[in-house]
C-alpha positions in Angstrom: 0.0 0.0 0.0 2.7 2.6 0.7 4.4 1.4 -2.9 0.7 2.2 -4.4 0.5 5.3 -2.8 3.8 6.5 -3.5 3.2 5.6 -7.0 -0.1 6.9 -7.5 1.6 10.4 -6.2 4.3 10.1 -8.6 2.3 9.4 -11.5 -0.4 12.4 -10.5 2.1 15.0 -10.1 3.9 13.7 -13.2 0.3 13.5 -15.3 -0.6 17.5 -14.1 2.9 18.8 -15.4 2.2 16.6 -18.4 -1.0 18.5 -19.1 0.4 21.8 -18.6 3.5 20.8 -21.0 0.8 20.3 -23.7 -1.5 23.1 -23.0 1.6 25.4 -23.2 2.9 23.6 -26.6 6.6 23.7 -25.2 7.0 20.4 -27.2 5.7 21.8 -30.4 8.7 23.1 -32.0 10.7 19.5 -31.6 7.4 18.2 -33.2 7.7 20.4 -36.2 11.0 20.1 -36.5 10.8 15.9 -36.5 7.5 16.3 -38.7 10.1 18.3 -41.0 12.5 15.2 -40.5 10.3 12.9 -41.5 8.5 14.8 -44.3 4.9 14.1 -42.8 2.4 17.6 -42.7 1.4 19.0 -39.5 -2.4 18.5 -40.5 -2.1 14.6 -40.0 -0.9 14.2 -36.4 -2.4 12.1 -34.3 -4.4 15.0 -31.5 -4.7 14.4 -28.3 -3.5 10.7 -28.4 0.1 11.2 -27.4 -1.3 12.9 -24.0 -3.3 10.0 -23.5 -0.5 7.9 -23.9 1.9 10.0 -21.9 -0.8 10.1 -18.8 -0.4 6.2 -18.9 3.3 5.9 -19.2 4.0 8.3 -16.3 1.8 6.0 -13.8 3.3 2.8 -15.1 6.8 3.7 -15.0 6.0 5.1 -11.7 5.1 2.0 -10.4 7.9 -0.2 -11.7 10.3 2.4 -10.6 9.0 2.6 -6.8 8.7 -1.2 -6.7 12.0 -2.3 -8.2 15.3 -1.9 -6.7 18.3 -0.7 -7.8 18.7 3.1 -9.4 20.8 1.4 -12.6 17.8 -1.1 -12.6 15.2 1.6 -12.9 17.5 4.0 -15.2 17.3 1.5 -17.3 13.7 0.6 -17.6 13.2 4.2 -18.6 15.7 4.5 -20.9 14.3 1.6 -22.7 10.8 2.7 -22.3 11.9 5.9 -24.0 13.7 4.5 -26.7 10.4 2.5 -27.4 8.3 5.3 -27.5 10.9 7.3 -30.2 11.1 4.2 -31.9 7.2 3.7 -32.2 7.0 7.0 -33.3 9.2 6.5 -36.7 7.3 3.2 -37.3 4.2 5.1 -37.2 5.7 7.9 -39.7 6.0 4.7 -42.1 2.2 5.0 -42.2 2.1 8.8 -43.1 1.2 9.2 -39.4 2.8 11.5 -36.8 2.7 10.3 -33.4 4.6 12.7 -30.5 6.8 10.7 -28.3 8.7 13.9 -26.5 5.2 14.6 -24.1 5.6 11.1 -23.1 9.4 10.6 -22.7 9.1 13.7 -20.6 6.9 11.7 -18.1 8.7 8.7 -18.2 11.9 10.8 -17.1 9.8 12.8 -14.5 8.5 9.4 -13.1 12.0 8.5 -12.9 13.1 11.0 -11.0 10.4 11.5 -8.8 10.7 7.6 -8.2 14.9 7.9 -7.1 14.4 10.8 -4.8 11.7 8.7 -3.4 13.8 5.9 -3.0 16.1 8.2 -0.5 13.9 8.4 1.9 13.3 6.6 4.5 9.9 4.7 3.5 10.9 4.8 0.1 14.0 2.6 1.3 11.9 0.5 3.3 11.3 -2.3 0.7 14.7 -2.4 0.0 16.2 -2.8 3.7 13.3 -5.5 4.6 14.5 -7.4 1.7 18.3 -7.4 2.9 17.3 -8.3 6.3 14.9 -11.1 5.2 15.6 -12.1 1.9 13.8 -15.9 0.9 13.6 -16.3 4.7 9.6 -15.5 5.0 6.4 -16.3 2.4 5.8 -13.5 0.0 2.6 -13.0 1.3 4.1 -12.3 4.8 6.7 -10.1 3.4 4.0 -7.8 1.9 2.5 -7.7 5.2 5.9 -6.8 7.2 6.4 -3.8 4.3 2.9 -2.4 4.6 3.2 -2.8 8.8 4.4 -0.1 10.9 7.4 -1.7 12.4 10.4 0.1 11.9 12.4 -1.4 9.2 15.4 -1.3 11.7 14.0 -3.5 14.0 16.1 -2.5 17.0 14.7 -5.1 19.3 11.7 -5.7 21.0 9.9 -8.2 23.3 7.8 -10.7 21.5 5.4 -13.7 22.3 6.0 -16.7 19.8 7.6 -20.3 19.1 10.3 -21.3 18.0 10.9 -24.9 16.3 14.0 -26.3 16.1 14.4 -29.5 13.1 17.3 -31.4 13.3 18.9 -34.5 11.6 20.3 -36.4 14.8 22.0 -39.7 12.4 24.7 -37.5 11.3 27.3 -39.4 12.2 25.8 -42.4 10.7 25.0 -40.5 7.5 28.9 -39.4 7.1 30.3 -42.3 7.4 28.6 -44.3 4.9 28.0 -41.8 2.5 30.2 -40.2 0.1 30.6 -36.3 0.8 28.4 -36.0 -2.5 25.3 -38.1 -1.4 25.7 -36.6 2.4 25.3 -33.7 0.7 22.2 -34.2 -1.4 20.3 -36.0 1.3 21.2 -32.9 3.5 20.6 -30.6 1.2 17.3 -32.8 0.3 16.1 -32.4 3.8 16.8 -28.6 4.3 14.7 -27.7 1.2 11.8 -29.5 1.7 11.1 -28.8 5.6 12.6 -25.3 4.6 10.2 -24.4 2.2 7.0 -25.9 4.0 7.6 -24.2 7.5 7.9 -21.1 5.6 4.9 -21.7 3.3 3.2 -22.5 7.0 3.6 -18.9 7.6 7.1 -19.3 9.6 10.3 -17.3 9.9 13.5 -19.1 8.8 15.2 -18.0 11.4 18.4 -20.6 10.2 19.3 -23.5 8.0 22.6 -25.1 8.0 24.2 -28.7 7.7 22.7 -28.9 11.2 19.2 -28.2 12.1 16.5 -25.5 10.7 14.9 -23.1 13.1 11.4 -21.1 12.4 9.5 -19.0 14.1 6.3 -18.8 14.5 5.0 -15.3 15.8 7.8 -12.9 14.6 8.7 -10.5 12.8 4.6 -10.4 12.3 2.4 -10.9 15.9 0.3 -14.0 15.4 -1.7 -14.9 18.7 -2.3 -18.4 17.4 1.6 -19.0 17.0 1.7 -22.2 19.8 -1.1 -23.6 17.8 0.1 -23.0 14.0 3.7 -24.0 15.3 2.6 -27.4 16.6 0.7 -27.9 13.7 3.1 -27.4 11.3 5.6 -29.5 13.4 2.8 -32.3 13.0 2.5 -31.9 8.9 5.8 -31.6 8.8 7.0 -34.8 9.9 4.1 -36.6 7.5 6.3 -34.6 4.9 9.3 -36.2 6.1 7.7 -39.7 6.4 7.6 -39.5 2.6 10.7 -38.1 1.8 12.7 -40.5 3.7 10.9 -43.2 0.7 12.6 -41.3 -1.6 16.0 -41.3 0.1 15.8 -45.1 0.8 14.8 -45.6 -2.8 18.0 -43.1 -4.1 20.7 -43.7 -1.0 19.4 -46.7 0.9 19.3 -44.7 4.0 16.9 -42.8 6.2 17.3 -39.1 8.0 16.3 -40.0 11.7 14.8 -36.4 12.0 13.6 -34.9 15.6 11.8 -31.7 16.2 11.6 -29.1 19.8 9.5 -26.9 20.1 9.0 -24.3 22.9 6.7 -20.5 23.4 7.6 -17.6 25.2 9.0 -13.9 25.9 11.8 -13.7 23.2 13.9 -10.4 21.9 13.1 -10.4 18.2 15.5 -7.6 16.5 18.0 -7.1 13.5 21.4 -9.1 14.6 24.5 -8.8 12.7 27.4 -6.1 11.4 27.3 -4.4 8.3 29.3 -7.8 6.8 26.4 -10.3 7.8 23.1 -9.5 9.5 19.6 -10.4 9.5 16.3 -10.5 12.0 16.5 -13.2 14.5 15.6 -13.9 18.1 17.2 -15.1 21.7 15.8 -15.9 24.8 15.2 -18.9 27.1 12.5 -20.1 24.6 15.1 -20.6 22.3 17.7 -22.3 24.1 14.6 -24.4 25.5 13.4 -25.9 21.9 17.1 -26.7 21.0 17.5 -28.4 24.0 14.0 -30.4 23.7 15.2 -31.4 20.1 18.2 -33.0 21.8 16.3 -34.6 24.0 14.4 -36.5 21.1 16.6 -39.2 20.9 17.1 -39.5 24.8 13.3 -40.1 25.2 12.7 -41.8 21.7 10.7 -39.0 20.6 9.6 -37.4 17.4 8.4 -33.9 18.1 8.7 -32.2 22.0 7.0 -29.7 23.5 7.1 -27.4 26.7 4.4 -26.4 28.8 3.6 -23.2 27.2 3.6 -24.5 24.2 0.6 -27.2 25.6 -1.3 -24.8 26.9 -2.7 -22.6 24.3 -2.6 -25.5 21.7 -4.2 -28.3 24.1 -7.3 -28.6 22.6 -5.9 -29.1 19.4 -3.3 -31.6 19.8 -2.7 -35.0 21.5 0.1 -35.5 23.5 1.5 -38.0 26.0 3.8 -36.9 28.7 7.2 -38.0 28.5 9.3 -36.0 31.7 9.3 -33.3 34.3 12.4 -31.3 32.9 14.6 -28.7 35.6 14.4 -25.8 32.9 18.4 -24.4 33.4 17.2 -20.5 33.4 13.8 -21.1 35.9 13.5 -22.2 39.4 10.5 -24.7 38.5 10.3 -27.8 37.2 8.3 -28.1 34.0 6.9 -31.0 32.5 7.3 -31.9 28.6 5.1 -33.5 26.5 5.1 -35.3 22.6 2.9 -34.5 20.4 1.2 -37.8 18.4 -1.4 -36.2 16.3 -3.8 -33.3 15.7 -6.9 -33.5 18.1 -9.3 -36.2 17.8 -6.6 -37.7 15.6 -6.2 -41.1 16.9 -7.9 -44.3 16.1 -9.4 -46.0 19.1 -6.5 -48.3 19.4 -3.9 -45.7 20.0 -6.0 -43.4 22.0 -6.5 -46.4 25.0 -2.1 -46.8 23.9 -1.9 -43.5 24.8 -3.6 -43.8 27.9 -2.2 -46.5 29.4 1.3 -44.8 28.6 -0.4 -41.7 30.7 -1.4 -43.9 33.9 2.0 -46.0 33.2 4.0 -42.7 33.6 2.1 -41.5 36.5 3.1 -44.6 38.3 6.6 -44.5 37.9 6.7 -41.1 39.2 5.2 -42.5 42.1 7.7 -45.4 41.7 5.1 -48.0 41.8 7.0 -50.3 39.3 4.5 -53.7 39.2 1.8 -51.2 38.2 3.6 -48.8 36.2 5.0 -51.9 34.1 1.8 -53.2 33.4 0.1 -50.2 32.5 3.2 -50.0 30.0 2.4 -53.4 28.8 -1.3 -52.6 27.6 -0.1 -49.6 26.0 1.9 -51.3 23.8 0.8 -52.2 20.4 1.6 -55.1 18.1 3.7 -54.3 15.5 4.6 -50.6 16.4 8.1 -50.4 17.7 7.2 -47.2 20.4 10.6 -46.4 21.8 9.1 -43.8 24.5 7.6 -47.0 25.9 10.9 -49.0 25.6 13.2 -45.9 27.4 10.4 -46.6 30.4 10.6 -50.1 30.8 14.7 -49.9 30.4 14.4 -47.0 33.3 11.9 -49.4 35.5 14.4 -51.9 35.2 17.4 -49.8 36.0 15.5 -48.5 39.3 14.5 -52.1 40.9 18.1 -53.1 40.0 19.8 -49.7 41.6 16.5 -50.4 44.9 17.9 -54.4 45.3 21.7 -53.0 45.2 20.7 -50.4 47.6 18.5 -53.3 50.3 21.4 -55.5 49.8 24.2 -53.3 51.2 22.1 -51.9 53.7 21.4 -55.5 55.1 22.7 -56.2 58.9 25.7 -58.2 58.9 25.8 -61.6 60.9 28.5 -63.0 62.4 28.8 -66.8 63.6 30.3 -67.3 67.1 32.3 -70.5 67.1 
């Protein structure tokens, strides 16, 4: 909208000087004299047409020359515009007709000029700055709406609510050592584009992509109150996504990406980072920190996609989860409990909805340390034929505790001695 306006300006002031210009005949000499040239009488020009035509031109090379960046870019759009419209006018002299280019060259040129002192100002550099800081790294749709915002296009920080999703490839290792640097590569670079381009299509901010994980967020640089809900979403459609790309990379490479996600909501500074070598928008806080570290924790739990408390909240009623651990969050004094997301609501069929459930009760009981019940409730929840390695990490943990409780009765037992 503040392109339009600017344009719409542009082209008015440009179209009222224009009018004047021909009222006042200042062109009319260099139209005799070319009428001379080219040996076509006065009485058969073409009226009022080349005002028409120069009203036009000034309000579409107004346009194109707010909108595009680059002052060698928009020189030479006009130049070339101009060019056409001098050319046009000798084709037209083929035909016995006389067709004035000089009313509309001069409001090509005015639109230009009028366009590159625009672009020194500060909104008229706003476009320009927003697409240094963010470059491919939002939808286009969301770009428009940062430009046409009120933020400042400096972003110099600010307190935001959103969430932030870390994606990671945690078989790295694995991947590098049986792959040549070439196919590492691909599959990598495989992985990045696809969940790259659909969390960004999801309405997310790519905050970073590299060999080693992807961060979006959801909520920044534009507000979204639904961001804990979109984000988990996203996270969930995601890793569908990723279901069917790793058929493709066992079909091509023989070997899977064992992908985990985080994903945590909260207070975060969103602002322009960087020097004048390297910079862009991103954000820090505990939040972050929190998602990376709940990625991590993936393959500790057997996990595919974690999430911290407020990130449940807002988006409980439309998810299921199972809990998985009561974390000791590093930067907070309480303990916090962790969930995995499964599916969206009502998105489980009977038989994994009473799984889940028994998992639920099982975990409950193990935090009571009740290990006869908590293993049996662990039991039912399992299904036939689904390998559920949250459930195994229990079971192995249940195991590790009666061993560590009969190590601990046994050395605390009274010695005996026998009195010969």
């Amino acid at each position: 909208m503040i392109n339009f306006k600017a344009s719409a300006a542009i082209g008015l002031i440009v179209g009222i000087l224009a009018v004047l210009v021909h009222a006042t005949g200042l062109f009319l000499p260099l139209d005799a004299v070319m009428q001379l040239l080219l040996g076509i009488q006065p009485f058969m020009s073409a009226g009022g047409a080349p005002l028409v035509l120069a009203l036009v031109m000034g309000f579409a090379v107004a346009w194109m020359a707010v909108d595009i960046h680059g002052a060698w870019k928009k020189i030479g759009i006009a130049t070339a515009t101009s060019g056409l419209l001098f050319t046009g006018s000798l084709v037209l002299s083929l035909y016995g007709r006389f067709f004035s280019p000089f009313v509309s060259i001069f409001t090509v040129l005015g639109s230009l000029a009028l366009a590159l002192a625009w672009g020194k100002t500060v909104a008229g550099a706003r476009k320009q700055i927003l697409e240094r800081l963010f470059g491919q790294r939002l939808s286009r749709s969301a770009f428009h709406r940062v430009v046409e915002s009120s933020v400042p296009a400096a972003f110099p920080g600010c307190v935001v609510r959103a969430s932030v999703l870390v994606v990671s490839v945690q078989n790295h290792a694995e991947l590098m050592e049986l792959l040549s640097p070439e196919d590492y590569t691909s599959i990598t670079n495989l992985f990045l584009k696809t969940a790259s381009d659909y969390l960004v299509d999801s309405g997310g901010y790519l905050d970073e992509c590299n060999g080693e994980c992807i961060r979006v967020v959801f909520g920044a640089p534009l507000s979204d109150e639904l961001h804990a809900i979109h984000a988990c979403r996203a996270a969930l459609d995601l890793a569908v996504r990723l279901n069917e790309l790793n058929k493709e990379c066992d079909a091509r490479w023989q070997r899977r990406l064992d992908v985990r996600m985080g994903l945590d909501s909260g207070d975060i500074i969103a602002a322009a980072f960087g020097g004048g070598r390297l910079g862009s928008f991103s954000v820090a806080g505990p939040a972050v920190d929190f998602a990376r570290r709940l990625c991590a924790s993936c393959s500790t739990y057997g996990t595919r996609i974690l999430i911290g408390p407020d990130t449940y909240n807002p988006a409980a009623e439309t998810i299921e989860v199972r809990p998985i651990e009561i974390f000791k969050a590093a930067s907070q004094r309480r303990r916090i409990e962790i969930y995995e997301i499964l599916t969206p609501k009502n998105g489980l069929s009977p038989e994994r909805e009473r799984s889940r459930d028994h998992f639920w009760t099982g975990v409950l009981h193990y935090r009571e340390r009740q290990w006869d019940k908590a293993v049996e409730e662990f039991t039912k929840a399992r299904i036939s034929g689904i390998h559920d390695e949250a459930l195994d990490f229990y079971l192995r943990r249940i195991e590790q505790a009666r061993r560590k409780q009969e190590e601990s009765h046994r050395d605390s037992a009274p010695l005996i001695f026998q009195i010969v």
